[in-house]
C-alpha positions as a Markdown table, in Angstrom:
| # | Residue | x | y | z |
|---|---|---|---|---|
| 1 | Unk | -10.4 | -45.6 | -21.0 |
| 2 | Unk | -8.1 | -43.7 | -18.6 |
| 3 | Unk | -9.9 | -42.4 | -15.2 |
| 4 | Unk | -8.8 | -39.0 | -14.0 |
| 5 | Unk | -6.3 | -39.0 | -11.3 |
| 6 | Unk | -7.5 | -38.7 | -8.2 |
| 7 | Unk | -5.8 | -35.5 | -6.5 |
| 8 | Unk | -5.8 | -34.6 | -2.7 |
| 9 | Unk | -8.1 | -30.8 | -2.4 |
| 10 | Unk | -5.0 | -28.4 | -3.6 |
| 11 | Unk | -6.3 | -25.4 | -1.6 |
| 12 | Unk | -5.5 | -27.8 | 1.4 |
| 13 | Unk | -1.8 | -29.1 | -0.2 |
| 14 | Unk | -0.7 | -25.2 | -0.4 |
| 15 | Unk | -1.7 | -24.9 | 3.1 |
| 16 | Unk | 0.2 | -27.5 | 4.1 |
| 17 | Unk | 3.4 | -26.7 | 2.4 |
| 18 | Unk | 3.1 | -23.4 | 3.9 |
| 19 | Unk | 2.7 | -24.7 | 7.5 |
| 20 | Unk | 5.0 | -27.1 | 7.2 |
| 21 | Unk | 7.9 | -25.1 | 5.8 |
| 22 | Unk | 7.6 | -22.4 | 8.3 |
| 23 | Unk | 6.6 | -25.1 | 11.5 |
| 24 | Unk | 3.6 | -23.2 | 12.7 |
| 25 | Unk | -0.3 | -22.4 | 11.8 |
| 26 | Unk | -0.3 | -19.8 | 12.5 |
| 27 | Unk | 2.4 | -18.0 | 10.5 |
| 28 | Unk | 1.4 | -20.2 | 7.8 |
| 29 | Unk | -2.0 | -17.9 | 8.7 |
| 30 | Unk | -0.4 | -14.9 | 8.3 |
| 31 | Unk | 1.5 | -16.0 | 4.8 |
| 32 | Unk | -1.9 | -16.8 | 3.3 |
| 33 | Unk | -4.1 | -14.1 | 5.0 |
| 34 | Unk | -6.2 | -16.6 | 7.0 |
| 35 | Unk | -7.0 | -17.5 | 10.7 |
| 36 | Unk | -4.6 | -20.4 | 12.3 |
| 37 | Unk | -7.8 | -21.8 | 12.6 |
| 38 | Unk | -8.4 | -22.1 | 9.0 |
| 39 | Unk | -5.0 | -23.3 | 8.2 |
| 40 | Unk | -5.9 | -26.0 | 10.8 |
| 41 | Unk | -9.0 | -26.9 | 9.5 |
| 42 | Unk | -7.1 | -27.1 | 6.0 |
| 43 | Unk | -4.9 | -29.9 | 6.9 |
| 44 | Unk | -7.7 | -31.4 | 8.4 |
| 45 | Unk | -9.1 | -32.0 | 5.6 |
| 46 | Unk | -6.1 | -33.0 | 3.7 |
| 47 | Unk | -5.0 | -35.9 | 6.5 |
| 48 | Unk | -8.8 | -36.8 | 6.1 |
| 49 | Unk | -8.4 | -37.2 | 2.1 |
| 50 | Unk | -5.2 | -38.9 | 2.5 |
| 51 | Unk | -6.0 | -40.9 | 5.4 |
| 52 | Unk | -2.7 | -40.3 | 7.3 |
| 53 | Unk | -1.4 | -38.0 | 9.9 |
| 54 | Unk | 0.9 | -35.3 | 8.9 |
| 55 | Unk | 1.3 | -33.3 | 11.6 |
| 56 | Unk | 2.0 | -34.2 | 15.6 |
| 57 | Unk | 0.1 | -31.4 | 17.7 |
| 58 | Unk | 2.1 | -30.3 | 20.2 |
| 59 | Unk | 1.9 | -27.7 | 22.9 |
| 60 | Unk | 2.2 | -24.2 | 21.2 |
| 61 | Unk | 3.9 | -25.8 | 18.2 |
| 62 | Unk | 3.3 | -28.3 | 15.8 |
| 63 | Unk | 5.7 | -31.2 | 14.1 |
| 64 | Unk | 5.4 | -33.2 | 11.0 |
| 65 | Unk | 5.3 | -36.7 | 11.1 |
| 66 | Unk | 7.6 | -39.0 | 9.4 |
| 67 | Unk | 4.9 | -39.4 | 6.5 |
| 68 | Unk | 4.7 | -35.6 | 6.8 |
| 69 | Unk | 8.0 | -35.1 | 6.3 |
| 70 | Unk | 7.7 | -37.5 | 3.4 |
| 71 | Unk | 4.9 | -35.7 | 1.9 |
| 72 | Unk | 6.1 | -32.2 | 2.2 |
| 73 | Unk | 9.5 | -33.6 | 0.3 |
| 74 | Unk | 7.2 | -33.8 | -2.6 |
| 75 | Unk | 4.7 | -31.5 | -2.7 |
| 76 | Unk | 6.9 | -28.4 | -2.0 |
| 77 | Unk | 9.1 | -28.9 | -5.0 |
| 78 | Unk | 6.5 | -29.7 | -7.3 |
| 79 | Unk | 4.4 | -26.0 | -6.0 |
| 80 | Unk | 7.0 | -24.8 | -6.9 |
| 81 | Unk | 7.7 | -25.7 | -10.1 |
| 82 | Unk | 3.6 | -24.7 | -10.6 |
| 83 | Unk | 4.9 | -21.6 | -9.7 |
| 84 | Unk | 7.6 | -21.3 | -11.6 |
| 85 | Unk | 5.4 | -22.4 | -14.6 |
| 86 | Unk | 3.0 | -19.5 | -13.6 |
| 87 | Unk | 5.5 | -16.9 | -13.5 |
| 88 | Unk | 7.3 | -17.8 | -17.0 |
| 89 | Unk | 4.1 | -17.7 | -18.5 |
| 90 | Unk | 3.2 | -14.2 | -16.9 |
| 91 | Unk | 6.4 | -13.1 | -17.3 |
| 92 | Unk | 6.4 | -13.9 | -21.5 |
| 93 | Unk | 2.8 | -12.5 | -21.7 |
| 94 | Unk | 3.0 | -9.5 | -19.7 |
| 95 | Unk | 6.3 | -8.5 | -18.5 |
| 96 | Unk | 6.0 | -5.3 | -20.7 |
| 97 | Unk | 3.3 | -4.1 | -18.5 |
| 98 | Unk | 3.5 | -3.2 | -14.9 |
| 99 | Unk | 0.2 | -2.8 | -13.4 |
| 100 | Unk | 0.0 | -0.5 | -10.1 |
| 101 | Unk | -2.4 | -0.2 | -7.3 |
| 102 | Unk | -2.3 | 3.4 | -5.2 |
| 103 | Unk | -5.0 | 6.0 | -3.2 |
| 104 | Unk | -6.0 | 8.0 | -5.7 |
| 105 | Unk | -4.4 | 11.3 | -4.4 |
| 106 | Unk | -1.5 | 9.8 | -4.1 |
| 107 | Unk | -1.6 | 8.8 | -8.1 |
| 108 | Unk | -3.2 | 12.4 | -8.9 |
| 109 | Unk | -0.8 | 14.5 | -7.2 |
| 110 | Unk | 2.2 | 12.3 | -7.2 |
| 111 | Unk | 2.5 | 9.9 | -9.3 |
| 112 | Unk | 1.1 | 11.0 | -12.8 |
| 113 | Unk | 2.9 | 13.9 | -13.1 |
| 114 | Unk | 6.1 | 11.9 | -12.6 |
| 115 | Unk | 5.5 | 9.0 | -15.2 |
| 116 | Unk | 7.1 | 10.9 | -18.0 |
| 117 | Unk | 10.5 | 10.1 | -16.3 |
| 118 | Unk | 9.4 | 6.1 | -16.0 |
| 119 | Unk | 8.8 | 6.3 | -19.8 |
| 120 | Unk | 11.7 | 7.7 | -20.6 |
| 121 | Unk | 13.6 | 5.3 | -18.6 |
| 122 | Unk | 11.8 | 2.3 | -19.3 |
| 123 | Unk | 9.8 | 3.0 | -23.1 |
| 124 | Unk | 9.1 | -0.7 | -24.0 |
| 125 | Unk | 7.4 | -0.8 | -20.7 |
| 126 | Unk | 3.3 | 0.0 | -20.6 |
| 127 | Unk | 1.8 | 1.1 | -17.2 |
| 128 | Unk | -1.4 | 0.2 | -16.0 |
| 129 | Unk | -2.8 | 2.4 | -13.1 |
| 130 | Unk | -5.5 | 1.4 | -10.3 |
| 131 | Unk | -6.4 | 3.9 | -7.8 |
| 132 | Unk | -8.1 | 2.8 | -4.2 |
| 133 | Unk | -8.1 | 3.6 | -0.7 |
| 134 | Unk | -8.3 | -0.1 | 0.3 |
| 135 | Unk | -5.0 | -1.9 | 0.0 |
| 136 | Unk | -4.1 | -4.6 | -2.3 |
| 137 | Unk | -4.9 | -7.9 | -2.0 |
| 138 | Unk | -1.7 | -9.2 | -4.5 |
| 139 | Unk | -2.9 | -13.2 | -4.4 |
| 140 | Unk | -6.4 | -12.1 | -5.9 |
| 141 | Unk | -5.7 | -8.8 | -7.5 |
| 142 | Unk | -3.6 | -8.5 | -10.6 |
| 143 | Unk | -1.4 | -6.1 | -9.5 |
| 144 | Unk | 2.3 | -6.5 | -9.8 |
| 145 | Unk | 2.8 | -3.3 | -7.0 |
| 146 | Unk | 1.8 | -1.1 | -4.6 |
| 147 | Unk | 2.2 | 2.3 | -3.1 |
| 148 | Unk | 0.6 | 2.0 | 0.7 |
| 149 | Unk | 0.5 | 4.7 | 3.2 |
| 150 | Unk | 1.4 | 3.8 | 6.7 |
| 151 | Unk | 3.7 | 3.7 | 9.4 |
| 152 | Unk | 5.8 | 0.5 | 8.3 |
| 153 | Unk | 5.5 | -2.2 | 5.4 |
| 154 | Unk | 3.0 | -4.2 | 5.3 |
| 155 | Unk | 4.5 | -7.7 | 6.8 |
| 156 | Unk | 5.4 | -10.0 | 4.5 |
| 157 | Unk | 5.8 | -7.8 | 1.7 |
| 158 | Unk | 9.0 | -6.4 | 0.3 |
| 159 | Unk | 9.3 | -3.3 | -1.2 |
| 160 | Unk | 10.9 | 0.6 | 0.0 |
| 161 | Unk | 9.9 | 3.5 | 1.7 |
| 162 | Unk | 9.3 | 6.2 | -0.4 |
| 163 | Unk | 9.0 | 9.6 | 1.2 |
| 164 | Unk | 7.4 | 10.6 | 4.8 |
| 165 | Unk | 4.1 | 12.9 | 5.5 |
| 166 | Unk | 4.6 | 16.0 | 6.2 |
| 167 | Unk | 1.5 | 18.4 | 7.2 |
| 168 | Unk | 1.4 | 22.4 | 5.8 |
| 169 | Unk | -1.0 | 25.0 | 5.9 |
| 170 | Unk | -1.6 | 26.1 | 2.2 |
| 171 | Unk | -3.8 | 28.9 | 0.3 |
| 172 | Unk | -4.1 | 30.4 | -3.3 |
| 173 | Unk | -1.5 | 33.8 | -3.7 |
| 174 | Unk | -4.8 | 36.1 | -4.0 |
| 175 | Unk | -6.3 | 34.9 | -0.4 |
| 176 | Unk | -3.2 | 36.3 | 1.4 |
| 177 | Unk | -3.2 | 39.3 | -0.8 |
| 178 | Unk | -6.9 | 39.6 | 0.0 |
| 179 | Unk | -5.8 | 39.9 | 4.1 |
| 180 | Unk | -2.5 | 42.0 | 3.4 |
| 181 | Unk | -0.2 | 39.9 | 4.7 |
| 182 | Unk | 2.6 | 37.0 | 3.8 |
| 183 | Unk | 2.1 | 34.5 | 6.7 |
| 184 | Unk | -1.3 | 33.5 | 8.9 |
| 185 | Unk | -0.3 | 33.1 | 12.4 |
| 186 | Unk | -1.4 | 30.5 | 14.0 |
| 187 | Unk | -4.3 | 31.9 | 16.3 |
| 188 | Unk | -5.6 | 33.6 | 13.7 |
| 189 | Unk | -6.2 | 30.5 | 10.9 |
| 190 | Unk | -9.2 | 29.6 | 12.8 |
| 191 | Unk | -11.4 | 33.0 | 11.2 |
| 192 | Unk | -10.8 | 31.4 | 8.1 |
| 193 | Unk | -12.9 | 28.3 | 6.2 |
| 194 | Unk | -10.9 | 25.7 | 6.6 |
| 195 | Unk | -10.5 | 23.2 | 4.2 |
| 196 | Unk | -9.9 | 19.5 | 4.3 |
| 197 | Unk | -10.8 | 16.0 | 3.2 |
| 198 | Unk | -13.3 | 13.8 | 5.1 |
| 199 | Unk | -10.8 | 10.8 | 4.9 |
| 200 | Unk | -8.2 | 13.0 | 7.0 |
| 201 | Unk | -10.9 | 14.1 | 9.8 |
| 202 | Unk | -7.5 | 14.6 | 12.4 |
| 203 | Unk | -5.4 | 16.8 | 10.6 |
| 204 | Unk | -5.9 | 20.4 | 12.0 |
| 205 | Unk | -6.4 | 18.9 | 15.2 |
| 206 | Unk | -2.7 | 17.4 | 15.3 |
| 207 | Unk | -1.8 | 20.8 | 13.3 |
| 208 | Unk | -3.1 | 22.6 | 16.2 |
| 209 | Unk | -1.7 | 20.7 | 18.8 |
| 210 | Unk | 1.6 | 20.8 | 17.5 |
| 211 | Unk | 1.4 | 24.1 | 17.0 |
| 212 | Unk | 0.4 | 24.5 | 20.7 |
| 213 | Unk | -3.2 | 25.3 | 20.2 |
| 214 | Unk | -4.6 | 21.4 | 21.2 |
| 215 | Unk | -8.0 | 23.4 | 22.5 |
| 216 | Unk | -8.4 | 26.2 | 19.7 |
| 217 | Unk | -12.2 | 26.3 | 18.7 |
| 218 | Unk | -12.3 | 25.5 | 14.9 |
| 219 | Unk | -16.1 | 25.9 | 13.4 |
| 220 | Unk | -15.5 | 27.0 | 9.9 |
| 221 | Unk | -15.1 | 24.1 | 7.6 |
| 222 | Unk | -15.5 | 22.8 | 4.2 |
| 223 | Unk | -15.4 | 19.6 | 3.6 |
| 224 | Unk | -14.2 | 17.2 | 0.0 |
| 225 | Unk | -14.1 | 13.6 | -0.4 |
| 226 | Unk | -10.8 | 13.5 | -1.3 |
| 227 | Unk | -7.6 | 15.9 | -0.4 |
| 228 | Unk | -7.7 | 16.3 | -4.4 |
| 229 | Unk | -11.0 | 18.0 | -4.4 |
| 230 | Unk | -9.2 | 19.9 | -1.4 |
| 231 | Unk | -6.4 | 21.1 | -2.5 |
| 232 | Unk | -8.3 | 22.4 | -5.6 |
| 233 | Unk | -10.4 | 24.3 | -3.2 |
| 234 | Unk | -7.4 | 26.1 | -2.0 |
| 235 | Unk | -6.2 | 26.8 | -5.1 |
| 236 | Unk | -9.9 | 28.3 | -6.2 |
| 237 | Unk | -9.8 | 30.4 | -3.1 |
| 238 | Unk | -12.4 | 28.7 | -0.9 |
| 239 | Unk | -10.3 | 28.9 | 2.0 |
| 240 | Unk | -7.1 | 27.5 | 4.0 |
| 241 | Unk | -6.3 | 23.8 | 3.4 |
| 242 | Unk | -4.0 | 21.3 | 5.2 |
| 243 | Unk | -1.8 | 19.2 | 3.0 |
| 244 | Unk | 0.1 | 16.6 | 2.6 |
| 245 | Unk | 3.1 | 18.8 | 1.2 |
| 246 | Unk | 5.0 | 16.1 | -0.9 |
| 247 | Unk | 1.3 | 16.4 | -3.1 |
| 248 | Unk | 1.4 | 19.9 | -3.1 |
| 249 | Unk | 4.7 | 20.2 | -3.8 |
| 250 | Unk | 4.1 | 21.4 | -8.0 |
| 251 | Unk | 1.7 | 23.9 | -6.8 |
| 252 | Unk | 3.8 | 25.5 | -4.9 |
| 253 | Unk | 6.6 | 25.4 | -7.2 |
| 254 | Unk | 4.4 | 26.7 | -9.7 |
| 255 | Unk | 2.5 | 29.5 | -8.1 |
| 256 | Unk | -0.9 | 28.4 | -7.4 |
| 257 | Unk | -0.5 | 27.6 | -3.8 |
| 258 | Unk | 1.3 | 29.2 | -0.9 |
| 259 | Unk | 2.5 | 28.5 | 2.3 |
| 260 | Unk | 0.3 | 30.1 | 4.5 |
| 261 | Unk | 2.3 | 29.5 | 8.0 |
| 262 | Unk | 5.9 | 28.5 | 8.5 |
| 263 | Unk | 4.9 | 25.4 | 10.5 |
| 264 | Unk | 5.4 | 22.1 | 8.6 |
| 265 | Unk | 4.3 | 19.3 | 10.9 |
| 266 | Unk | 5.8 | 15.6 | 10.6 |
| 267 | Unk | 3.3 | 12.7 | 11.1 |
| 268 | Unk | 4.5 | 9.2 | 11.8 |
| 269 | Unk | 3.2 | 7.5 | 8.4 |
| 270 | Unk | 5.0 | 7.6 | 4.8 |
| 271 | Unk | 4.4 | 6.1 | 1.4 |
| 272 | Unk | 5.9 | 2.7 | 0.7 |
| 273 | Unk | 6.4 | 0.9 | -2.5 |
| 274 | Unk | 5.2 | -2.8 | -2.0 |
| 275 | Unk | 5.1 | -6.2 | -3.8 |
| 276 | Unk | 5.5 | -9.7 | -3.0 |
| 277 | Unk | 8.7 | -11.1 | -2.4 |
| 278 | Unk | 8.5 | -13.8 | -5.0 |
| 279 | Unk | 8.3 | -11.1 | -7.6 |
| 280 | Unk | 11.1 | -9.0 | -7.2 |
| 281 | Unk | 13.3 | -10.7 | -9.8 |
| 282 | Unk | 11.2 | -9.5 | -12.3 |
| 283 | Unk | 12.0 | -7.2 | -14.9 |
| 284 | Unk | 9.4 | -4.5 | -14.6 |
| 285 | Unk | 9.5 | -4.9 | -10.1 |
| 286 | Unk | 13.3 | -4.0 | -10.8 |
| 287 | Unk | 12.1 | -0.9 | -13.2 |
| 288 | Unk | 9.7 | 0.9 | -10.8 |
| 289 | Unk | 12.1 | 0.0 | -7.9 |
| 290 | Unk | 14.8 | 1.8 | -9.4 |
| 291 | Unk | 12.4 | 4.5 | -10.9 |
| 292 | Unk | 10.7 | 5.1 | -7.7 |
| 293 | Unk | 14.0 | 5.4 | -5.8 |
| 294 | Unk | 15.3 | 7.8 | -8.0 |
| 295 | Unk | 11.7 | 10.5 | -7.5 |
C-alpha cells in the first residue's frame, strides 16, 4: 500500500516563492496582504519542515541560500503551472461570465444604466454584479473586477482610471420654480434643507470652502444612507443635494434634476477599474476594459 506524499505546508511554499522572487519580506507582504512579520514567520516554518536554511538574514535585506536558490528553481515553476491549471479550468467554466464588485451608487447611478452597451458589444458574455462599500479582496472573493473610488490604484493591481469626481449643487425643476429664480447663490443655499449622504459627511463643507464660504453656518440637513437615497430626495423635492455629477448626470439630461449653482467643484479622487494583473489576458478582463473605456 502506497503512503501519501509527504508535502512541505503549501501556505508557507507560496510565501516563499513570493519572497524569494521579489528579494524582500516585506514586499512579499504587500503581494499577499500580510505583515513582513507573517511572511517571516511563514518561512519559518517551512525551513523548520524541511530542515534547511533558505534564506541568509541580512541587514535590511534578505538572500537565498544556495539550497534556497535550489528550491525556489522548483517550486516557482511548478506554482505556476498550479496556476496555470487553475486559470484553464476557470477560464473553460466561466469565462462567459464576468463577475464585478462596485459601491452601490456607483452601480445604481452609473453602471446599470450603461450595461445595455456591454451587451450589445459582448452578448455571449453574462454579468454578475456585487455592490459594497468595502473593497475587494480578489484572492478570497470571486470577483474577476473592480470599480474602486480613490485617489490612485490600488498598488499592485492593474486596471484604468475611469472618470474623476466632480461636486454640484443639484435640485428638482419645481424647487427653483417654487423660489422664482434659475440659480441659488451661494450665500443663500444655506436657508435651504440640505441634503446629503452620511457616507459623504465633508461634502458641503469643501463645497463651501471652495466656494469661499469655509465658515458659513449650515443647520438645515437631511440626511440618507446612501447618495442614492439622496439624490432621490432631490428629485422628490426635499431639498438641495450635493452630487457626485458623473451619477447625476441622466437626471439632468432628462429633466428631473437641475443645477442649482454654477459652481462644479473638483475633488482629488476618481473611479478606477481594477483587477489583478495575472488576469488581464482574459477574455472577459479584455471585454470590460475596452467597454469601460469606451463610457
Amino acid at each position: 500500500m502506497k503512503t501519501s506524499r509527504r508535502l512541505p505546508p503549501l501556505n508557507a511554499v507560496r510565501a516563499f516563492e513570493v519572497a524569494a522572487r521579489l528579494q524582500s519580506f516585506k514586499m512579499a507582504g504587500e503581494e499577499l496582504g500580510v505583515t513582513p512579520g507573517a511572511v517571516s514567520r511563514q518561512i519559518e516554518a517551512l525551513e523548520d519542515s524541511l530542515g534547511i536554511r533558505l534564506f541568509d538574514r541580512l541587514h535590511r535585506k534578505v538572500d537565498l541560500t544556495a539550497s534556497g536558490r535550489l528550491f525556489f528553481g522548483e517550486v516557482s515553476p511548478a506554482l505556476q503551472r498550479i496556476a496555470n491549471a487553475a486559470e484553464a479550468l476557470w477560464e473553460g467554466q466561466e469565462s462567459r461570465v464576468l463577475r464585478i464588485k462596485l459601491p452601490p451608487t456607483c452601480a445604481i447611478r452609473w453602471l446599470v444604466p450603461r450595461l445595455a452597451r456591454f451587451h450589445a458589444l459582448f452578448p455571449d458574455i453574462s454579468v454578475q454584479v456585487t455592490t459594497s462599500h468595502e473593497p475587494v479582496d480578489f484572492e478570497r472573493e470571486p470577483i474577476d473586477a473592480a470599480i474602486y473610488w480613490g485617489e490612485a490604484l490600488p498598488r499592485g493591481l492593474a486596471g484604468q482610471r475611469l472618470f474623476g469626481e466632480q461636486l454640484a449643487i443639484v435640485c428638482s425643476p419645481k424647487l427653483l420654480a417654487r423660489h422664482s429664480c434659475s440659480q441659488i447663490a451661494a450665500n443663500a443655499l444655506p436657508k435651504h434643507v440640505l441634503l446629503h449622504s452620511f457616507r459623504r459627511p465633508d461634502d458641503w463643507r469643501f463645497w463651501f470652502s471652495a466656494a469661499g464660504l469655509p465658515d458659513v453656518a449650515l443647520d438645515r440637513f437631511l440626511l440618507f444612507e446612501n447618495s442614492s437615497l439622496t439624490y432621490q430626495g432631490a428629485i422628490d423635492g426635499l431639498g438641495v443635494a450635493i452630487a457626485q455629477l458623473a451619477f447625476v448626470s441622466d437626471d439632468l439630461r432628462e429633466g428631473r434634476l437641475v443645477i442649482a449653482n454654477d459652481q462644479i467643484v473638483d475633488t482629488t479622487t476618481a473611479y478606477f477599474l481594477t483587477y489583478p494583473r495575472e488576469r488581464a489576458h482574459l477574455a472577459r478582463i479584455r471585454a470590460v476594459t475596452q467597454w469601460l473605456g469606451s463610457v
